[in-house]
N, C-alpha and C positions, 0 to 999 in steps of 0.2 A: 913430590913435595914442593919442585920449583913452581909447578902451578899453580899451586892453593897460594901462595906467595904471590904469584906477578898476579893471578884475582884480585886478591887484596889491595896487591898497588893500586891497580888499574881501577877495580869496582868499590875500594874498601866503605867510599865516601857514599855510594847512592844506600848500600846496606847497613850504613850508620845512621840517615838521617833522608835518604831518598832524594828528590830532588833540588832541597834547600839548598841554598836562597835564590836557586832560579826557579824553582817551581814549588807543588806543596812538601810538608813535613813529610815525611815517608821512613821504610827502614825500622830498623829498631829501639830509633826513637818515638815512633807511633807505636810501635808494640807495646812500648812500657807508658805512655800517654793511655792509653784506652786502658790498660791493666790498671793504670792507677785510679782513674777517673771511674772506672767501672766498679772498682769496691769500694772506692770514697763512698760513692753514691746509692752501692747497692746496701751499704750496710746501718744507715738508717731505716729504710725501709726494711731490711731482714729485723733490726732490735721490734720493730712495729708488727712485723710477722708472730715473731716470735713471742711477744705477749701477748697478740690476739690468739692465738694455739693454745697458750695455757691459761686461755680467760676461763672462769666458773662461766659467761653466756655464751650460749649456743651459737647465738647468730653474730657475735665473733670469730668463733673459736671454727666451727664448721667451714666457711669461705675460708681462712687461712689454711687451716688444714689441706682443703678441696687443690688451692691453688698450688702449694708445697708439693703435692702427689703428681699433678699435673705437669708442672716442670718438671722435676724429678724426672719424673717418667719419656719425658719426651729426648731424644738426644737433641746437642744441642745444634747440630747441623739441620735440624728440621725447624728448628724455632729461627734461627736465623730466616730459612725460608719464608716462612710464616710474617716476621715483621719487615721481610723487605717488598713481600708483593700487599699484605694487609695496609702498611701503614700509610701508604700513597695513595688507596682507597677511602681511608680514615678521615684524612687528613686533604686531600684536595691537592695534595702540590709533591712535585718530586721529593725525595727523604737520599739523602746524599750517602754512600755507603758506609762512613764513618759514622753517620748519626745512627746508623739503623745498628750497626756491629754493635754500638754504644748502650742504646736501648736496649739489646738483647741481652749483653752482658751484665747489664743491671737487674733487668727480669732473674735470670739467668743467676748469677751468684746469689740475690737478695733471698732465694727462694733457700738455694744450700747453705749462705750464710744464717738465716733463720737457726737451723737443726742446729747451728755450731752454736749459735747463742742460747737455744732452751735446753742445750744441753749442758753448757755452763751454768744457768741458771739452775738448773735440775740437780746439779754436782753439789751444789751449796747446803749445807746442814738445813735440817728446816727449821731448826733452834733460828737463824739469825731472823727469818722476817715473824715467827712468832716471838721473839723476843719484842720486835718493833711494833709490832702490833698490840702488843701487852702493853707498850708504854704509851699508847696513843697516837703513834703515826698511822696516817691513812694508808691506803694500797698503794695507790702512786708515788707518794712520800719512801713507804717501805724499800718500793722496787726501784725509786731515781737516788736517794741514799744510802741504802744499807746494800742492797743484794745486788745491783747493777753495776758499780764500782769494783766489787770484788768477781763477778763473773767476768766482764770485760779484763781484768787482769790477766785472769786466767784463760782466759779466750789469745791470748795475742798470740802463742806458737801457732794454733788452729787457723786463726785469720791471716795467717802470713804461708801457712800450705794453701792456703784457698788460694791467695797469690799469687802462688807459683802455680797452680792450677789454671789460671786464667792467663797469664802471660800463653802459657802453651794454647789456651784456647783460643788467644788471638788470630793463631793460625788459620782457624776458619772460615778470616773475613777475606782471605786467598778468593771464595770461590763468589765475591759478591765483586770483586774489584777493590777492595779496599788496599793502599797500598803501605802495607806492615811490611815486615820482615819476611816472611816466606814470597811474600807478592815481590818483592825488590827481588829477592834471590831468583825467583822465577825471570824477572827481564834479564839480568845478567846471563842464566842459560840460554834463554832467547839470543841473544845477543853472541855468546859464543859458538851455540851447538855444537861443537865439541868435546865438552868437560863436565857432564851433566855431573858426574862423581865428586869432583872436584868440588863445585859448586855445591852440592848440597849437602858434602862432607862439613864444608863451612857454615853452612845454617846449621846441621846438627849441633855441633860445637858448640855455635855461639847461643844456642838454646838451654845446653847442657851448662856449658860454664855458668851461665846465668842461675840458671834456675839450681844447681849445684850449691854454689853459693847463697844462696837466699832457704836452702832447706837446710844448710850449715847453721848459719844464724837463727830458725829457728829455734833447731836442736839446742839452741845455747840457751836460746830464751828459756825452753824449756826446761833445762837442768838449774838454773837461775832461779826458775822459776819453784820447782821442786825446792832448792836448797833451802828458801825462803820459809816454805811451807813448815820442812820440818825443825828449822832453826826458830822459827819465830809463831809458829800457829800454835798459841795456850789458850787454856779454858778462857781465860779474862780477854781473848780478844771481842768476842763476838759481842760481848755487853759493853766492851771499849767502842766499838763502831756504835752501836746503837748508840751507846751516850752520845757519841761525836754528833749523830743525827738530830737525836733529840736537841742538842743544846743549840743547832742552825735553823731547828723548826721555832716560827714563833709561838708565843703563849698563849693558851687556848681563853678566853673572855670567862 
């Protein structure tokens, strides 16, 4: 135990934040940087997935689909591969291993984030956007006021496992160079070679504790979120939102 300890003294700093402020950001504060930035980013583009999947045309609805199965299917240590020798070919100019981790990540959740959002969507009464539709809101109108607000609610335990799913995914950018938290922990072995145990006892941990905690908070969201439900979901809601909607849409000429 005395060595996980004098680790800590000795390395606690490069595996919190890498080699700031004499060099770049590193550690596990790029872990949770790229985790965050990567579902910031990828979950735009998944709400966009995800209504293209369940558009009525085809030539929507089929590429989204194609692309969802595509990722899906691929692990994600191979798509990494994929965008770190493709995108320099692409593109004309070196792609730095951060940008490329980032990229993929985005691909990469935007595609599972999709499923979390047409599945919220899908969970919803079909009462509320036929309600909206009866009253004269368009499609778009329906799904950016009525049915989009209330799935996104219900989405936030899901998108916050996605989360923690991706924090741990960060792991993977270990084998491009990019320097996270497993990468940091890697020099400090380097640098000992004798405490591999020791060492990576302490990544375990601090992976666990992390993501422990963030699957706590979910959990709460979701029982929050539940209570909500059954305390407060009555018939008069659903025509209570449509009114809301209708009375922020302007009046038809």
């Amino acid at each position: 135990m005395s060595d996980i300890f004098s680790i800590l003294r000795d390395h606690g700093l490069l595996l919190l934040v890498g080699q700031y402020p004499n060099g770049p950001i590193g550690g596990l504060a790029l872990t949770f940087a790229l985790s965050v930035l990567g579902i910031a980013l990828a979950f735009p583009i998944s709400v966009v997935i995800a209504l293209a999947r369940m558009s009525p045309f085809a030539w929507l609805r089929w590429p989204a689909t194609t692309l969802v199965y595509l990722v899906r299917g691929v692990p994600l240590l191979m798509f990494i591969f994929w965008i770190y020798f493709f995108l320099p070919l692409l593109t004309g100019h070196a792609v730095s291993g951060f940008s490329t981790m980032l990229i993929t990540l985005v691909i990469y959740q935007a595609a599972y984030l999709a499923e979390v959002v047409r599945a919220g969507i899908e969970g919803l009464p079909s009462g509320q956007a036929e309600a909206a539709r009866a009253v004269g809101l368009s499609y778009g109108q329906t799904m950016r006021k009525v049915v989009l607000p209330q799935a996104l609610y219900n989405m936030v335990p899901a998108m916050l496992s996605q989360f923690v799913s991706t924090i741990k995914e960060t792991s993977l950018g270990y084998v491009i160079g990019v320097n996270e938290l497993t990468f940091a922990a890697s020099q400090v072995n380097s640098t000992l070679l004798t405490k591999p145990f020791e060492v990576y006892a302490i990544l375990a941990a601090t992976y666990f504790i992390l993501c422990f905690a963030l699957t706590q908070l979910a959990r709460e969201l979701e029982r929050r979120i539940a209570r909500r439900r059954a305390g407060v979901v009555a018939p008069v809601k659903p025509a209570l939102i449509v009114a809301s909607a209708v009375s922020d849409t302007p009046a038809r000429s």
